[in-house]
DODOTOR-69691 format. One line per field, with one value per residue: x, y, z of N, C-alpha, C in turn; residue in one letter; chain. Coordinates in steps of 0.02 Angstrom, whole numbers, plus 50000, padded with zeros to 5 digits. Each point is the difference from the previous one (the first is absolute). Last residue first. Layout:
// residues N
n.px	[X:...]
n.py	[Y:...]
n.pz	[Z:...]
ca.px	[X:...]
ca.py	[Y:...]
ca.pz	[Z:...]
c.px	[X:...]
c.py	[Y:...]
c.pz	[Z:...]
code	[A:...]
unit	[A:...]
This chain:
// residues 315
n.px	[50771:49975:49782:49877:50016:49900:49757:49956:50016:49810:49798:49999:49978:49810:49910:50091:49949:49807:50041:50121:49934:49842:50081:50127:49841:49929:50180:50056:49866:49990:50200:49979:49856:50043:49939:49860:49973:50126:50277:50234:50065:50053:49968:50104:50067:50123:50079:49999:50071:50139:50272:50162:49903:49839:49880:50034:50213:50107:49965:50118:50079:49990:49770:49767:49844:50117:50102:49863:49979:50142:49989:49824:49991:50186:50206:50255:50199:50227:50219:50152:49921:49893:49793:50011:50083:49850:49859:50051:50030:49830:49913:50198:50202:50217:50114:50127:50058:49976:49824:49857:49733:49762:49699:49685:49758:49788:50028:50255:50175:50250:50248:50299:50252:50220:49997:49942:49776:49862:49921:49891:50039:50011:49938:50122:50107:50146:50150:50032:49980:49855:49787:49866:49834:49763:49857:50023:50202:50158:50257:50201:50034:49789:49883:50083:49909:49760:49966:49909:49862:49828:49842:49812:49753:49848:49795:49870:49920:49939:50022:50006:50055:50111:50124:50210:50184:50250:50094:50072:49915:49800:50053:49946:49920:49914:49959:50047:50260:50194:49950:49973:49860:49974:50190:50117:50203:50116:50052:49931:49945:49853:49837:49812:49770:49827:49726:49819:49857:49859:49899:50153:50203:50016:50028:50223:50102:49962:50114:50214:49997:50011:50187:50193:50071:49911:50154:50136:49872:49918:49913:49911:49865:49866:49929:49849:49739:49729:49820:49907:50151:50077:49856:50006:50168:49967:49869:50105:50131:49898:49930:50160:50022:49862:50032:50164:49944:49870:50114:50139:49870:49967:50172:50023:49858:49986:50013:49788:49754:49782:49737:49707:49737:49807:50050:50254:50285:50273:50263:50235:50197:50231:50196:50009:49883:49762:49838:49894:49806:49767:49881:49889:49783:49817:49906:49870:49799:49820:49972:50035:50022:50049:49891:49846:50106:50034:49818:49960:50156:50037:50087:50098:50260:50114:49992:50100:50234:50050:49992:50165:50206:50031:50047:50229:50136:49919:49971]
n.py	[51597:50131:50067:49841:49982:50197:49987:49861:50054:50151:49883:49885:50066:50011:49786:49901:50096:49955:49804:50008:50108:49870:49830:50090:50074:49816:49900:50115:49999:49804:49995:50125:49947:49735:49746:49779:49842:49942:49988:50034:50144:50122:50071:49993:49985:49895:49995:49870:49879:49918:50103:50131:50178:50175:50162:50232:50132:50200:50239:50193:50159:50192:50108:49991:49814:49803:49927:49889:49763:49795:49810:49856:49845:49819:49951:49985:50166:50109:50179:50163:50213:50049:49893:49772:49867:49963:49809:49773:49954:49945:49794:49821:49868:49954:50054:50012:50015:49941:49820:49809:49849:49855:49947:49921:50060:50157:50199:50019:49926:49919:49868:49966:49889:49890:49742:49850:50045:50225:50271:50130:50031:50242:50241:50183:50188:50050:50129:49994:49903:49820:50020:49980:49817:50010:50217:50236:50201:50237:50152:50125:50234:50070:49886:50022:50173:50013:49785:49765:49742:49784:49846:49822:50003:49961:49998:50031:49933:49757:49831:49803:49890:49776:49802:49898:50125:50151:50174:50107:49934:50151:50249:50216:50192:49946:50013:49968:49948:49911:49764:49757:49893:50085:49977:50024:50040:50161:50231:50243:50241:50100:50151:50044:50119:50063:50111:50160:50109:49920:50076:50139:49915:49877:50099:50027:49817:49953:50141:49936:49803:50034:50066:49789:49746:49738:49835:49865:49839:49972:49980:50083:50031:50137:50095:50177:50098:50030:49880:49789:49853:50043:49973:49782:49947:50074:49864:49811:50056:50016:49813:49907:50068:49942:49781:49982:50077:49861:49821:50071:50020:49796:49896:50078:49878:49754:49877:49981:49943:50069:49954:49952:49894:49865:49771:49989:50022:50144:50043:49983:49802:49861:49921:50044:49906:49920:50157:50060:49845:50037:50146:50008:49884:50119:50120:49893:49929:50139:50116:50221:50252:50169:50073:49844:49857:50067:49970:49802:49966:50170:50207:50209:50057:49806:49881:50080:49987:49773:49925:50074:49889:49795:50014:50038:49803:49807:49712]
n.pz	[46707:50230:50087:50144:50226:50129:50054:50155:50216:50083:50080:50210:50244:50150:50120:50209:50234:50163:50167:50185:50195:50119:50133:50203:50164:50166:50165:50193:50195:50167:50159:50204:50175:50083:49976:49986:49802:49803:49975:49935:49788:49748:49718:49748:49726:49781:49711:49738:49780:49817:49989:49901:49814:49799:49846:50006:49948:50137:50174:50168:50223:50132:50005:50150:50021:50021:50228:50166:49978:50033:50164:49972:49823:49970:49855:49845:49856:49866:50062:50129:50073:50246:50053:50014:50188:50176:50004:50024:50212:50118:49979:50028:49887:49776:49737:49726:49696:49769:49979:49875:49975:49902:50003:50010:50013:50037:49977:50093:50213:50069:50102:50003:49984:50020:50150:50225:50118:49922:50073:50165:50253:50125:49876:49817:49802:49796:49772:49728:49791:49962:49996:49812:49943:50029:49875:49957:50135:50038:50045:50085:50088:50075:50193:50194:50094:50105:50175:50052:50004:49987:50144:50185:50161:50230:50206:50232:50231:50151:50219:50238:50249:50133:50048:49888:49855:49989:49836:49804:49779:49930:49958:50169:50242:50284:50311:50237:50087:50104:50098:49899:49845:49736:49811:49747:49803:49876:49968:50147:50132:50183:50196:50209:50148:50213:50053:50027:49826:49787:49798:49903:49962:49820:49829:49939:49898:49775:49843:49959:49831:49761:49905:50049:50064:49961:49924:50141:50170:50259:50263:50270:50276:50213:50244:50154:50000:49967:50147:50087:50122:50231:50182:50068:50163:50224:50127:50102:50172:50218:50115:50105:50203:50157:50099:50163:50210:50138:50123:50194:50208:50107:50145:50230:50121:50052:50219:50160:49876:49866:49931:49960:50054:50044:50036:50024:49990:49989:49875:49898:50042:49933:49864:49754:49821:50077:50005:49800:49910:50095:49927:49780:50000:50039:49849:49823:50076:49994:49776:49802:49965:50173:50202:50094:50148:50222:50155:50118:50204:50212:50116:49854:49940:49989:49798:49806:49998:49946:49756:49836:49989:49833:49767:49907:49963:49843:49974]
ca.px	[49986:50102:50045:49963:50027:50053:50017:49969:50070:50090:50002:50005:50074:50000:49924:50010:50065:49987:49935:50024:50062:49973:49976:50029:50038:49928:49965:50067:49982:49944:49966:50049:49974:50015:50046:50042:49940:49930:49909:50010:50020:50007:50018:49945:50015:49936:50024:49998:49946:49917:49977:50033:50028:50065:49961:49951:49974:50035:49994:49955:49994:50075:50069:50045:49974:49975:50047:49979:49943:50037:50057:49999:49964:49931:49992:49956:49965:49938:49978:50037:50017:50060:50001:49955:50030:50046:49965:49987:50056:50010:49944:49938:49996:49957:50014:49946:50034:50077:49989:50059:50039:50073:50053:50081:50034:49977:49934:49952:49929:49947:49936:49932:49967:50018:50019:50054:50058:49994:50033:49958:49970:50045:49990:49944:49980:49973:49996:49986:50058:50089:50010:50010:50049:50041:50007:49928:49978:49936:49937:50011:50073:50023:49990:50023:50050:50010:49988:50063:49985:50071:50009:50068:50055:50019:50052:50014:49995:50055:49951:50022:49956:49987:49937:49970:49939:49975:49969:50066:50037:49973:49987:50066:50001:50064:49978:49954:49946:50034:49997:50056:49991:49971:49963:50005:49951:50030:49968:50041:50022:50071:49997:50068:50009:50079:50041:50037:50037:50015:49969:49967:49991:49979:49959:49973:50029:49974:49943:50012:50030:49933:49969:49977:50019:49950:49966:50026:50042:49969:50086:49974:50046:50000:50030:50034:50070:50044:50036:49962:49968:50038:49993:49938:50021:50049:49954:49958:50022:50007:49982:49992:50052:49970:49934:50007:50034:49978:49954:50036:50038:49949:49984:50056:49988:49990:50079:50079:50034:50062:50035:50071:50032:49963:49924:49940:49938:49953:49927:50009:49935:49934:50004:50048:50069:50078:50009:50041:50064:50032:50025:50041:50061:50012:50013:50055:50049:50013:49981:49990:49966:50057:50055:49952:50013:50057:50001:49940:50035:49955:49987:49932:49937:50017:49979:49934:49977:50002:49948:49940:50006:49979:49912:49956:50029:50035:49957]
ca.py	[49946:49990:50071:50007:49936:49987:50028:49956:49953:50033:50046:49957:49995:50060:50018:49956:50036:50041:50001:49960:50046:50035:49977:49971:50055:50028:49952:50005:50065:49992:49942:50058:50041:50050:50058:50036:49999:50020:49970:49928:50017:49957:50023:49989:50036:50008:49998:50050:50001:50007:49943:49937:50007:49927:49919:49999:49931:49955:49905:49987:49947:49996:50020:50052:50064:50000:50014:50086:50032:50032:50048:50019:50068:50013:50018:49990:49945:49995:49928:49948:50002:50059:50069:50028:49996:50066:50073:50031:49985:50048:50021:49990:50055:49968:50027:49995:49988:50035:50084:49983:50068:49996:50014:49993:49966:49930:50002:50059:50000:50044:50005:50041:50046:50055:50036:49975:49974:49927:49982:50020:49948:49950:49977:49938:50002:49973:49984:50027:50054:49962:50027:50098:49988:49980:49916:49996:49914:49971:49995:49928:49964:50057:49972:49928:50018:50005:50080:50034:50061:50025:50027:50035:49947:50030:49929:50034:50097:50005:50065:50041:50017:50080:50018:49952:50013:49903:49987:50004:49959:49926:49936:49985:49975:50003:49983:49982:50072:50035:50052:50012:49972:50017:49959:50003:49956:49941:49956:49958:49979:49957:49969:50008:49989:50036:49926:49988:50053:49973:49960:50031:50030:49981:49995:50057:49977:49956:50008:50057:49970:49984:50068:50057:50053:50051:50045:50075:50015:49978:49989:49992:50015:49971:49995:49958:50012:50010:50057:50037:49959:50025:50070:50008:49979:50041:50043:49979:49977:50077:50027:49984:50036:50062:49983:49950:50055:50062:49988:49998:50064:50028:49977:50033:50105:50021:49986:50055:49979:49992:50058:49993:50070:50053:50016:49981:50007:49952:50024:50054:50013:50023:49975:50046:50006:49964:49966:50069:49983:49917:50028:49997:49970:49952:50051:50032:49941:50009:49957:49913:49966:49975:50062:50030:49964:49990:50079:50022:49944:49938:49939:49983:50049:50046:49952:50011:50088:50027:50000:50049:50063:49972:49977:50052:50022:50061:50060]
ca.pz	[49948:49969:49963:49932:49988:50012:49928:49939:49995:49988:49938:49920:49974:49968:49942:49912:49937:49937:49923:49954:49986:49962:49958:49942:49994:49945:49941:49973:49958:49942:49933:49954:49947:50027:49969:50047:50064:49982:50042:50019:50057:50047:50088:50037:50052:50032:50077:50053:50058:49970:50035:50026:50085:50014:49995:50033:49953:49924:49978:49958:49980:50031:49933:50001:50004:49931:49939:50024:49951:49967:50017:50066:49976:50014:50056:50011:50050:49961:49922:49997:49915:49994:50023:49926:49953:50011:50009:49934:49961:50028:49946:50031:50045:50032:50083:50065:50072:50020:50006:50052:49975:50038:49954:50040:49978:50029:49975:49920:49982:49979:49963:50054:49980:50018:49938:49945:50029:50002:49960:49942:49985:50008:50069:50003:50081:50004:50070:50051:50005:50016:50048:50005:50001:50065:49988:49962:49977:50023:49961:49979:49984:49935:49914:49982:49987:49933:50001:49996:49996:50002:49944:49982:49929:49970:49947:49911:49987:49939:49955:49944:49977:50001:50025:50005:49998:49999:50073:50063:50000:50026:49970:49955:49935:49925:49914:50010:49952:49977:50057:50025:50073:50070:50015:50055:50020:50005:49932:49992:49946:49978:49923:50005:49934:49963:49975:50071:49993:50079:50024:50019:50027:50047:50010:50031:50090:50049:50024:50042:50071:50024:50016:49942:50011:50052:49943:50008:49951:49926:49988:49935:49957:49922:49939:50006:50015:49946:49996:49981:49928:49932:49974:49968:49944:49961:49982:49954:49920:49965:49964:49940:49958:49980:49960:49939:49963:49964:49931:49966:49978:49958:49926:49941:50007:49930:49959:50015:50073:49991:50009:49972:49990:50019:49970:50062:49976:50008:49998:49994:50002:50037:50058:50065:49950:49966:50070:50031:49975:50006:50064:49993:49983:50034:50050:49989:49987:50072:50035:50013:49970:49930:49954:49953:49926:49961:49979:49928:49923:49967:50071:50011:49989:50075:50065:50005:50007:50056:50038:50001:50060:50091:50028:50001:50076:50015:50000]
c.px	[50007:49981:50070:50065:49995:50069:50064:50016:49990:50026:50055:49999:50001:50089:50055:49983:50033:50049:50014:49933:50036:50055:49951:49986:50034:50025:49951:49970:50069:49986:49971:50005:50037:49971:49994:50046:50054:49970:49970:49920:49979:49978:49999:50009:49946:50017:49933:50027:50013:49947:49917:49955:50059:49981:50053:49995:49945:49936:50022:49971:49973:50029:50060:50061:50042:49943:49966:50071:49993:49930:50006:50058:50005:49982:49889:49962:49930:49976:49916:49971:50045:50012:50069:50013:49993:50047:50053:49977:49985:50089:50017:49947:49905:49969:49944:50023:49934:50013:50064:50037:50079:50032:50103:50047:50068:50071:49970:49947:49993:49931:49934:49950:49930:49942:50010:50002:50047:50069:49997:50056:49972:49980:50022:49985:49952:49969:49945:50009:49968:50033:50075:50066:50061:50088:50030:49978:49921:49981:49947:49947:49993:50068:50007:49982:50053:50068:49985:49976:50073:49995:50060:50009:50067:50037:50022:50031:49997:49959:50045:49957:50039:49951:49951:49922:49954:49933:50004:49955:50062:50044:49992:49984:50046:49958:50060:49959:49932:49948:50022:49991:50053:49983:49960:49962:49975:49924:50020:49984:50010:50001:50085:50031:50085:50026:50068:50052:50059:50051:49996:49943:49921:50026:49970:49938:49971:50007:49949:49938:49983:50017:49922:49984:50014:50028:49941:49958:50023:50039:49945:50098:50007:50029:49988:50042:50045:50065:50018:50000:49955:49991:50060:49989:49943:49997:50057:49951:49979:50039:49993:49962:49996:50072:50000:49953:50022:50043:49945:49956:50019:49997:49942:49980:50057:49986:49995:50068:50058:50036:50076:50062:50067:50059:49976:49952:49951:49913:49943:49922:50002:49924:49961:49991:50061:50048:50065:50033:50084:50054:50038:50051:50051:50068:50044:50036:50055:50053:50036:49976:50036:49942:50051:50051:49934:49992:50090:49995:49944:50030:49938:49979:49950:49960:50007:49972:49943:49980:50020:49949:49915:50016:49988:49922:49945:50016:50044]
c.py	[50019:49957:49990:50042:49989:49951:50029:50078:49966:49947:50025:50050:49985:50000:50080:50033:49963:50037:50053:49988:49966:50054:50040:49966:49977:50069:50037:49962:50029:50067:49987:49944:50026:50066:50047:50039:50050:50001:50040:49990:49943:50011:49976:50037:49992:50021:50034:49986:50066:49984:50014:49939:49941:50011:49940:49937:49977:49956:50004:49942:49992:49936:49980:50005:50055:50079:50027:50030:50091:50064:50063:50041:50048:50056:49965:49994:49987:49943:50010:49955:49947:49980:50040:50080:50047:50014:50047:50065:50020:50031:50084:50064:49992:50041:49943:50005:50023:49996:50028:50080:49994:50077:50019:50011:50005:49965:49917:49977:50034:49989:50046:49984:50014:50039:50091:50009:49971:49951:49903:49950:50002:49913:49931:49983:49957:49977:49972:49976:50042:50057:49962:49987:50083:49975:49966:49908:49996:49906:49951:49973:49954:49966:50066:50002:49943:50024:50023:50063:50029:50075:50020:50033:50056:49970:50057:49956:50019:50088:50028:50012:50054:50006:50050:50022:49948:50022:49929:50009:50014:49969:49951:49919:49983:50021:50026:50003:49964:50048:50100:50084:50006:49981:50057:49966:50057:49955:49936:49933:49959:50001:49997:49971:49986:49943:50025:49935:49950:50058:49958:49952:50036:50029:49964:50015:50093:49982:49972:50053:50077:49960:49994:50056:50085:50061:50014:50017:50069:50009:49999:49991:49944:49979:49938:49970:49951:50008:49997:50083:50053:49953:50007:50082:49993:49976:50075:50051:49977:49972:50054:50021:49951:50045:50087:50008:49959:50055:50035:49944:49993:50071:50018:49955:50019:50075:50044:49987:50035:49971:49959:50055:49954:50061:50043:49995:49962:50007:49945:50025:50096:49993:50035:49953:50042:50025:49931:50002:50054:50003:49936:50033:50023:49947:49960:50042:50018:49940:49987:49967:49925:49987:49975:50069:50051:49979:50000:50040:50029:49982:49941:49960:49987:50069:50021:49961:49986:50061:50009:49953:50054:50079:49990:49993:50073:50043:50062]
c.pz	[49918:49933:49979:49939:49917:49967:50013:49944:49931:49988:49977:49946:49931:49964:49955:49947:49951:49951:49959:49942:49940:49971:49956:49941:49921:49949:49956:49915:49941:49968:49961:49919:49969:49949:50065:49994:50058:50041:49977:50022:50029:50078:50032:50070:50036:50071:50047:50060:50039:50030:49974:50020:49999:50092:50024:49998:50047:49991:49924:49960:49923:49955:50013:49933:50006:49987:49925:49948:50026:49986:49944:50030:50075:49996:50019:50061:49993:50064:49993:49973:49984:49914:49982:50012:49926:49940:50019:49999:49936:49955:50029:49947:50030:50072:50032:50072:50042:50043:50008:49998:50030:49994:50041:49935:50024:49965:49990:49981:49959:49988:50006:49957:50059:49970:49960:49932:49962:50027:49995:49939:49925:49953:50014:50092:50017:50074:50036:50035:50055:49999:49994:50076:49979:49996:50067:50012:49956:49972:50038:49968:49970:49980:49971:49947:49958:49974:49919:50023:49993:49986:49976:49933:50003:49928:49974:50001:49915:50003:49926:49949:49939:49969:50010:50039:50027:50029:49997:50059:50066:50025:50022:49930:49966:49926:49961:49933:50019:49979:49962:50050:50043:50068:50077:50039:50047:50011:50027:49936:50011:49942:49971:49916:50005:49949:49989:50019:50064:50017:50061:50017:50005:50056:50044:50024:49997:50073:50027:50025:50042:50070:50027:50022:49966:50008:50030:49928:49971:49957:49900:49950:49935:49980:49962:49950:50007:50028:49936:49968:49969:49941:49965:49968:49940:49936:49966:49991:49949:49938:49990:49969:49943:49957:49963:49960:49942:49959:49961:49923:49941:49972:49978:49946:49970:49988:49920:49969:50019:50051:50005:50031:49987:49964:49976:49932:50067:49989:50060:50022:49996:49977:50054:50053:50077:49991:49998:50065:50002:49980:50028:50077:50009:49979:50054:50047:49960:49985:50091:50010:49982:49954:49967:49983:49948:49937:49956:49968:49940:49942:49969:50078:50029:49981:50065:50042:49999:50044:50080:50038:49996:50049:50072:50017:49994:50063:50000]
code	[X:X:X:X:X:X:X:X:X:X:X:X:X:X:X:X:X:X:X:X:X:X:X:X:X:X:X:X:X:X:X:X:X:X:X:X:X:X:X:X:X:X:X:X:X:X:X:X:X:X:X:X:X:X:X:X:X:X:X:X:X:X:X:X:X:X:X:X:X:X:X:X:X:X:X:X:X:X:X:X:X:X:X:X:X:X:X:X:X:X:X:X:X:X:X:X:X:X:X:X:X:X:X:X:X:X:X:X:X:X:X:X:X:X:X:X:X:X:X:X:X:X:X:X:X:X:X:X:X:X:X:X:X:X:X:X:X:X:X:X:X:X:X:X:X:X:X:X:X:X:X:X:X:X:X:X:X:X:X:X:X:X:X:X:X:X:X:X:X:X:X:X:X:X:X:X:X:X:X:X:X:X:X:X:X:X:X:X:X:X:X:X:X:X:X:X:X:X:X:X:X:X:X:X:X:X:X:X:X:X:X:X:X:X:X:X:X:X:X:X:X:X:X:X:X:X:X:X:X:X:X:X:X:X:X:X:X:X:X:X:X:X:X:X:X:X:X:X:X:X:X:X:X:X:X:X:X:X:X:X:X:X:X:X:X:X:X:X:X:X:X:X:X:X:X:X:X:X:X:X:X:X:X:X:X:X:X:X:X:X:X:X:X:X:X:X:X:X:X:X:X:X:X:X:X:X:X:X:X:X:X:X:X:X:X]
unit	[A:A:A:A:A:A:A:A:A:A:A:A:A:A:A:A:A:A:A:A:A:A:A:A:A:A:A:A:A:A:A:A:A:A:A:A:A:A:A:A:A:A:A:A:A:A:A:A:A:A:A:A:A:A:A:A:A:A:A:A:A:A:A:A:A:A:A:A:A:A:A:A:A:A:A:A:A:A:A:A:A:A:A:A:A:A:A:A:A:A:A:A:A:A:A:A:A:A:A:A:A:A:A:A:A:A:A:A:A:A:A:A:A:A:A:A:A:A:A:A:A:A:A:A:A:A:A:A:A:A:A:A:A:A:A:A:A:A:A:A:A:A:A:A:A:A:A:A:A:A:A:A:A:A:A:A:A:A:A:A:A:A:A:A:A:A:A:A:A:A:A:A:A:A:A:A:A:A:A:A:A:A:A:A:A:A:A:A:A:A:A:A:A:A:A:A:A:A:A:A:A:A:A:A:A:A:A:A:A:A:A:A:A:A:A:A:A:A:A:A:A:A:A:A:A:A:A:A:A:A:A:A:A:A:A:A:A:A:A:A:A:A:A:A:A:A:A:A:A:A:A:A:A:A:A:A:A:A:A:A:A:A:A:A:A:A:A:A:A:A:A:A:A:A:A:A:A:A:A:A:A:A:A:A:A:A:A:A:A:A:A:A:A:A:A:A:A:A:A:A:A:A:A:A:A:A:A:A:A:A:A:A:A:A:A]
């Protein structure tokens, strides 16, 4: 029997001075009651209560212990009624670990907005591209690609799929001309994302407009997707990037998309939100989730247009 059970029917049992009146304030049974005094008495080797017919009360060995189990009892349940009002509070921390191409101009408005929205959440937010594992005590939600949460029990929310594109500065392609063709890309530098190049061997297979086509590229840089991007940016080759990284580039002129219809790879990159429970969120949580997942809708929805004619206009 729960040691906690047996101290609350006791307290209620010396309260009331009745096993009946006890168990009708647990909602038990007089024999539950009864028992579990029994068995308390055991477990301490005293008698904690002598009973009559007529009245229940405390025997002199059990007056300090019964003290000190009230106060036990009544500091749990202030805690428990704390810990209930901060479930219920918007505050308290956050902390949130997400891939480094999150790391943008639309990011910056997004941690502004939701500021304003949880004014009182201290929001702690990690770069990081490695694995992660949320049970590890380290973050409490991750965005990041499916493939760097171990995902044996988490809860996940796909945010945008992003398609990869190749994209340059426009300084690269004035020096080194505009590729019209994929195979165009053998006389060019070549800012490929890691794993892209075919094992053991020195060419790169190209997607042109659904068809694989060999390319073996003057020379190449291999590199995380944060990497390429910079790479491109300072006029060092021709990368392939997630739309997602290259597209506030591309609006602004900094970027400009090559050969719309090629990629490397001929899956999207998928950006989720992770976090470890669904039942019993905490409000800074659940107002973190519902927040993030609409904030990502609607900036799928208003990104496509610009980036499509955009994409149109290099074509």
């Amino acid at each position: 029997m729960d040691q906690l059970y047996m101290l609350r029917a006791f307290v209620s049992a010396a309260q009331h001075q009745s096993f009946s009146k006890a168990a009708t304030s647990l909602g038990v049974t007089t024999g539950s009651i009864s028992k579990a005094i029994a068995k308390l008495e055991a477990s301490i080797q005293t008698r904690v209560l002598h009973r009559t017919t007529r009245s229940v009360t405390l025997t002199e060995e059990a007056q300090s212990y019964y003290l000190s189990c009230c106060r036990l009892l009544e500091e749990l349940d202030e805690a428990n009624r704390r810990i209930m009002r901060e479930r219920e509070v918007d505050s308290g921390k956050l902390r949130l670990v997400i891939h480094p191409m999150l790391v943008s101009e639309t990011f910056s408005q997004f941690l502004a907005a939701y500021r304003a929205v949880a004014p009182n959440v201290n929001l702690v937010v990690s770069v990081h591209e490695g694995a992660v594992n949320l049970y590890d005590g380290q973050f409490d939600m991750a965005i990041l690609p499916p493939h760097q949460v171990e995902q044996s029990a988490v809860i996940r929310r796909t945010l945008f799929k992003s398609p990869r594109s190749l994209v340059a500065s426009a300084d690269y392609l004035a020096q080194r001309g505009t590729p019209h063709r994929a195979a165009d890309l053998a006389e060019h530098f070549l800012l490929l994302p890691s794993q892209s190049r075919q094992k053991n061997t020195n060419y790169v297979q190209v997607i042109e407009n659904g068809a694989p086509v060999q390319v073996i590229p003057m020379s190449s840089m291999d590199g995380n997707d944060v990497l390429l991007r910079a790479a491109a940016l300072a006029g060092a080759g021709i990368a392939e990037l997630p739309e997602a990284i290259a597209r506030e580039d591309v609006m602004m002129g900094k970027l400009v998309p090559v050969l719309p219809g090629c990629s490397i790879f001929d899956s999207d990159v998928e950006i989720c939100l992770f976090y470890s429970h669904r039942e019993l969120l905490p409000a800074r949580f659940r107002t973190f989730v519902d927040y993030c997942t609409e904030f990502f809708r609607l900036n799928s929805a208003r990104r496509r247009a610009p980036l499509l004619e955009a994409q149109q206009q290099a074509a």
